[in-house]
N, C-alpha and C positions, 0 to 999 in steps of 0.2 A: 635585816630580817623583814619576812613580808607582815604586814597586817592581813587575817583572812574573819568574816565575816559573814557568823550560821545563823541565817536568818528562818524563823519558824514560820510557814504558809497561813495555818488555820489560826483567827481571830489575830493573825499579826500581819501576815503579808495583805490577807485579803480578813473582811471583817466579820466573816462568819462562818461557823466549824461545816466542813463541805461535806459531809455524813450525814448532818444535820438535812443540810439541804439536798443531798441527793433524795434522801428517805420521804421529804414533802415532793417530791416529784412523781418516786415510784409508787409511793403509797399513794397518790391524789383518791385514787377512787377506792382502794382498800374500807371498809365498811368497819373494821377497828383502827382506823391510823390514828384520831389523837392520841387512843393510849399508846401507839406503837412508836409517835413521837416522841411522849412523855418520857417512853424507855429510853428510847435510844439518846437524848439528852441527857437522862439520870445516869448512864452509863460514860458520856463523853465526859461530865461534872466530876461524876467522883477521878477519874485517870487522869485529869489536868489539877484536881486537888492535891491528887498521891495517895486518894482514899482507895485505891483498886489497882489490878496491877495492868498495865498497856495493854499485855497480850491477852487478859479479859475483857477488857471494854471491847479491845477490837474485835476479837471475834463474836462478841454479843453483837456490837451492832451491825458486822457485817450481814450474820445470817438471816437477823431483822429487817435488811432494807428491800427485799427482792428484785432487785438492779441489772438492767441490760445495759449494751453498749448505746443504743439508743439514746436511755436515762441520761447514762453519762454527759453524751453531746447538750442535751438540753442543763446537763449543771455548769459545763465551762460556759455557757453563755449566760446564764446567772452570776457565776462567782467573778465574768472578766467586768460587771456593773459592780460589785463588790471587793475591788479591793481598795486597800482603806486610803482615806486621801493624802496623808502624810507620805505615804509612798510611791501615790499617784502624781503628787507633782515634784517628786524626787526623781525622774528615768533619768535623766543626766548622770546624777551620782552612779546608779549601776552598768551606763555606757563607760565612765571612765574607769571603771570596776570590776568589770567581767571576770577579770580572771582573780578575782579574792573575792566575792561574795557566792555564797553559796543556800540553797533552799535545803533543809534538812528537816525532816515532816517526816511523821507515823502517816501520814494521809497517802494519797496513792497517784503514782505519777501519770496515770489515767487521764487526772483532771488538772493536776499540776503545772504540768512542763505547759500546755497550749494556754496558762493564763500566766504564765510568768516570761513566758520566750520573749514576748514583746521589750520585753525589759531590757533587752540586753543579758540575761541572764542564760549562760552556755549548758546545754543540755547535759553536757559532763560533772558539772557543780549541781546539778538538782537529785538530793538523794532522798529515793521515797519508797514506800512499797507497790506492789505491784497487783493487780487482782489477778482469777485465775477465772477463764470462761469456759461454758460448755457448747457444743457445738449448732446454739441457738444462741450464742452470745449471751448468756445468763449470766450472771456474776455467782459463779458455786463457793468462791472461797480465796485467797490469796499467797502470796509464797511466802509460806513460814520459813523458810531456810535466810529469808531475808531479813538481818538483826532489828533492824526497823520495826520487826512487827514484835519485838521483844521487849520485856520489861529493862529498863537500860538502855534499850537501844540505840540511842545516840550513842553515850557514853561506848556501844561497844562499836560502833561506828566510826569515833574519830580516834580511838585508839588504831584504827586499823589503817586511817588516813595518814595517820605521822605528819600533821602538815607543818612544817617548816617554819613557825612563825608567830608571831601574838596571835591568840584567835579572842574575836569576842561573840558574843552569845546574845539574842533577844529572840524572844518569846513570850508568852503568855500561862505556859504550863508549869508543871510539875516534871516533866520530860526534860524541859528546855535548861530548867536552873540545875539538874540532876549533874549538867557539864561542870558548872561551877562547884557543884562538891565534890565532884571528879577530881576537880583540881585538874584539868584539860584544857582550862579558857583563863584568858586573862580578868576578865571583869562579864557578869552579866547584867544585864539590861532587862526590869521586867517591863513590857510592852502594854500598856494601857489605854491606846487609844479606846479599844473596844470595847472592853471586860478587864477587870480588873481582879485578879486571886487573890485576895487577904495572906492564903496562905504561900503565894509565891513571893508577891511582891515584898512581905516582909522580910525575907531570906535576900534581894537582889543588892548590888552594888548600887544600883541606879533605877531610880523608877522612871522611865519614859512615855509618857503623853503622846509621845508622836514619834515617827521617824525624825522631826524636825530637830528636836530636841538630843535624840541619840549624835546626830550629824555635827549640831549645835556644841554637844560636850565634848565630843574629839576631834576640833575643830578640821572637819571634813565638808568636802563644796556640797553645796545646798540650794536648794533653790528659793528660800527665804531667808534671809540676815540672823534674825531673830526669832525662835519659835514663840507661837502665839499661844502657847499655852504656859511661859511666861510674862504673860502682857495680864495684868490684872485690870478684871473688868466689874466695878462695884455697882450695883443695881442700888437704887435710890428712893421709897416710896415705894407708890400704888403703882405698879406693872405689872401688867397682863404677861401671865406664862409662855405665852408665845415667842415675847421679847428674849428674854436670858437665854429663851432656849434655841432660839436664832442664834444667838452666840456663843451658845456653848457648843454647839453642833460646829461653827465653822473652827471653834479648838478652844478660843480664849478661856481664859482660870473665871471663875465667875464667884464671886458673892454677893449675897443679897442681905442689905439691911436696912431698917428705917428712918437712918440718919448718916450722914458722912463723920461718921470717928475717925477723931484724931491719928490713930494708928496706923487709917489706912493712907492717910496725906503722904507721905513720902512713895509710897510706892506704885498708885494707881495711876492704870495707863490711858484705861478707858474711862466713862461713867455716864448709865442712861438712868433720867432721872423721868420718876414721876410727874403728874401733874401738880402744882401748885408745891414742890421739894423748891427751897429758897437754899442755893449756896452762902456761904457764909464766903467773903471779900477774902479774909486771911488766909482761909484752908487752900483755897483757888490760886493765891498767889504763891504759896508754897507748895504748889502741887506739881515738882517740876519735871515729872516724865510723864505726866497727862496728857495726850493727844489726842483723844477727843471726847464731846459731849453731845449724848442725844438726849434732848427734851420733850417729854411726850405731853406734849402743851404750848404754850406761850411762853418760850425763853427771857422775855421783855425785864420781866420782873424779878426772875428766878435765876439767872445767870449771870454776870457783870463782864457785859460782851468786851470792853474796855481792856480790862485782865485778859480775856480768851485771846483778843487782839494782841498785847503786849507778851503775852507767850508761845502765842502760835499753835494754839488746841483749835481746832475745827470745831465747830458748832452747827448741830441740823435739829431743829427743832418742827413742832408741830401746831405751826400759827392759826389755821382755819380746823382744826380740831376734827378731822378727819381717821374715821374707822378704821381702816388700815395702816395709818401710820404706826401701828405698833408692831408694824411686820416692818415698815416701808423703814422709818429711821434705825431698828438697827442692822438693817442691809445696808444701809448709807454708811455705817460707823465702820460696819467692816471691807467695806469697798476700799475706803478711804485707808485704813490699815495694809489690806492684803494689794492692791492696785495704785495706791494713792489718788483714788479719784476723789475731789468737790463738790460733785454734782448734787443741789440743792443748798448746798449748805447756806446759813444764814448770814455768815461775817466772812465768808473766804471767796476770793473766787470762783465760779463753777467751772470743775474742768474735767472733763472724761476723757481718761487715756486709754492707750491701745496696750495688749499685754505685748510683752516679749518675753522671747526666751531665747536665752543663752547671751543672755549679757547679765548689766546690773543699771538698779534705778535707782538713781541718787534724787531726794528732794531736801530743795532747799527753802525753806520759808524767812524770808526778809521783808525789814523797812522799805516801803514803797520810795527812796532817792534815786537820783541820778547818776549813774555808773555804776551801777554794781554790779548788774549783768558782764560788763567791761569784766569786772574784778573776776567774778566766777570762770570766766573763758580764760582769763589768763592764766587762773590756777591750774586748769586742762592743760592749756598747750605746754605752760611749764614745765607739765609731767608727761607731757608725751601722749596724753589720753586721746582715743578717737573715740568723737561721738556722732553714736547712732540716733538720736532724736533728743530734740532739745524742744521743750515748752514753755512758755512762761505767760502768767496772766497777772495782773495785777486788781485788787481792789481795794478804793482807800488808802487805807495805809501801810498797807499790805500785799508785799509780793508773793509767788510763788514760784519757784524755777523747776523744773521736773528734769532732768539729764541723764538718758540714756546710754551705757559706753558698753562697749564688749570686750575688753580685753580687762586682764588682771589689771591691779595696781597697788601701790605701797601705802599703809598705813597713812602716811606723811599727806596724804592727799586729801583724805578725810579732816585731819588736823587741821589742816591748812584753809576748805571749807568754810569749816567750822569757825577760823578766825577772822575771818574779811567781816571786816567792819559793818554796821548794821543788820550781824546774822542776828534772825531771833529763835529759829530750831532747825538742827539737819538729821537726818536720817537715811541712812540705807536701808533702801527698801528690798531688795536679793539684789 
């Protein structure tokens, strides 16, 4: 049986309702548009609640927006800057996918199909509704005969599909979960990168953060290992809002508290500390999926670089106590995450790699001895692996090996890694 995969456009695919944004384009010079924004929002909110019924919202806000073909053009080149980034660096998954992923949207294939084509996604899988113009290209109104614009309308949509297979479901609405008490879909997914519905997401099988994460759960290709919005990132101290929220933007889970609790030792991944935040020796050495630490100060005293060394957490601190660093180190912390780049860091090598795509980046962080690069090439060739770029720099006592391959490979090879003697962290990084 196939797997097929109905993915919702507004606040899922791309990250903001395109009604929304049509109506700030057409209304710019309209002399009431805030309040005519404010509606046409209050009307989008209750229909993805379940407070109002679809084919009210929609025709409320269609007749609100006074919309040409013109309008239009100018929203698909806003909304192709807005789709959300989890699915922006997923096009691979939907080039191997074309024919089971499907866009399924109350929205209107107007604006739809020209921001999602790119994707690999076949103009026959996008089901949407349609506007209706007048002969000045006006936007008068839309095809009701099309169930889309209907209360259900999913629901009466893939009944009408019959498709052949598991289907699963992400969205953001109240439309989108409507499939799962259909009882139509195998599991839904409520979609949270964006917005998040209290009243959706508590009804979903699965809360999803990201596409990263959806991909992540059914173990489907991705183009990062691990979603980053299971990487917990504990803020430490006195930092400026700007920090967290550099991080929380590029995905990572974030908390912020005044001290390192016990609690959080076993599982923190990340952690940017404060000026003058003094880690405790034990918490550090038992913090064993912590990869790295940004210090917004003088790490000298406040870090037991020793430790960081012996477990292979990166460290970028802020020695000459410069202003910007509270933007500059946690773009270092997440570079080093999402690229595995060095660059700056205070105890590692600097190293600034080159992205790729469509392979995978394996790093390995080792004891600075002699032979071990040996070991690591042997474990390649043993398995047959071609590799596409190989780095390696060392500092101290401390190596690092970067190895880029493009073809699949067997578990066993990570394993194996893993155990060549003097490893002290590996990671795939996609």
């Amino acid at each position: 049986m196939n797997n097929y995969y109905i993915i919702d456009f507004d606040s899922t695919f791309t990250q903001v309702e395109a009604l929304d944004e049509l109506a700030r384009i057409s209304l710019a010079n309209h002399p009431a548009r805030e309040l005519i924004y404010e509606e046409i929002e209050r009307l989008t909110n209750l229909s993805m609640n379940g407070q109002l019924s679809f084919r009210e919202s929609l025709a409320g806000r269609v007749k609100l927006l006074e919309a040409n073909r013109e309008h239009l053009r100018k929203l698909v080149t806003v909304l192709k800057k807005k789709v959300s980034p989890s699915f922006l660096r997923n096009r691979e998954f939907f080039r191997k996918h074309s024919d089971s992923v499907m866009i399924v949207s109350g929205g209107f294939k107007e604006f739809i199909v020209p921001v999602v084509s790119p994707y690999h996604i076949k103009p026959e899988n996008i089901y949407a509704n349609t506007f209706i113009f007048d002969e000045q290209d006006n936007i008068i109104g839309y095809d009701e005969s099309n169930p889309l614009s209907e209360e259900g309308g999913k629901v009466k949509l893939l009944k009408q599909l019959q498709l052949p297979g598991m289907i699963y479901g992400i969205g953001d609405g109240y439309s989108d979960f409507q499939l799962k008490e259909s009882g139509l879909i195998e599991r839904f997914f409520a979609f949270t990168e964006n917005i998040e519905r209290k009243s959706v997401s508590e009804k979903a099988d699965h809360i999803t953060p990201s596409f990263d994460e959806f991909l992540y759960v059914n173990d489907l290709p991705r183009a990062i290992s691990y979603p980053k919005n299971r990487i917990l990132c504990l803020i430490v101290g006195d930092v400026p809002e700007i920090a967290p929220h550099i991080l929380k933007r590029d995905g990572f889970s974030i908390r912020v508290k005044q001290t390192f609790e016990e609690k959080y030792v076993k599982d923190v991944g990340m952690m940017l500390l404060g000026k003058d935040v003094k880690l405790d020796d034990g918490q550090l050495a038992r913090a064993d999926k912590l990869k790295t630490i940004g210090y917004l100060g003088d790490s000298k005293y406040g870090v037991n670089r020793d430790i960081c060394n012996d477990k292979g957490i990166v460290l970028f601190d802020d020695k000459k106590d410069k202003k910007r660093n509270c933007e500059f180190i946690p773009r270092r912390m997440a570079d080093f995450i999402n690229n595995g780049d060095t660059y700056m860091s205070r105890n590692f090598p600097n190293l600034i790699l080159p992205k790729v795509e469509r392979a995978h980046r394996l790093l390995h962080i080792h004891r600075n001895v002699p032979g071990i690069m040996a070991q690591i090439n042997k474990v390649f060739a043993e398995n047959e692996i071609n590799i596409v770029a190989q780095f390696l720099m060392t500092k101290g006592n401390i190596g690092y090996a970067v190895t880029d391959v493009n073809i699949e490979y067997d578990n066993r090879l990570l394993k194996q890694l893993r155990q060549i003697e003097n490893t002290v962290k590996f990671r795939v990084l996609y």
